[in-house]
C-alpha angles and dihedrals in degrees: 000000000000119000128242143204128181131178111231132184124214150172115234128202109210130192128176105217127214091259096053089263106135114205120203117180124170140152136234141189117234132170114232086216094058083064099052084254111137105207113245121263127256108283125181097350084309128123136187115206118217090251117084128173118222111206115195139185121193128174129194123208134188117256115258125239104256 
């Protein structure tokens, strides 16, 4: 399987929780295509169009004293 990288641009939501986390989500639009990824045929009256959205949440958490 090749290997492959896009730049993207998106826009992020942050937030600073009351414990230090901070959560960042954010979505963003990709093509399956642009990632050698055919979109699935039609099955049972359903299609996928070449376009997804890939939604993500991270948080980020201070490390804790060992």
């Amino acid at each position: 399987m090749e290997r492959i990288s896009l730049v993207v641009a998106l826009l992020l939501a942050g937030t600073r929780t009351s414990d230090g986390c901070y959560v960042l989500a954010g979505r963003v639009p990709v093509r399956m295509s642009d990632f050698g990824i055919t979109p699935p045929a039609k099955m049972k009256g359903v299609t996928a169009g070449d376009e997804v959205k890939v939604t993500f949440r991270w948080v980020i958490a201070p490390r804790k004293a060992d």
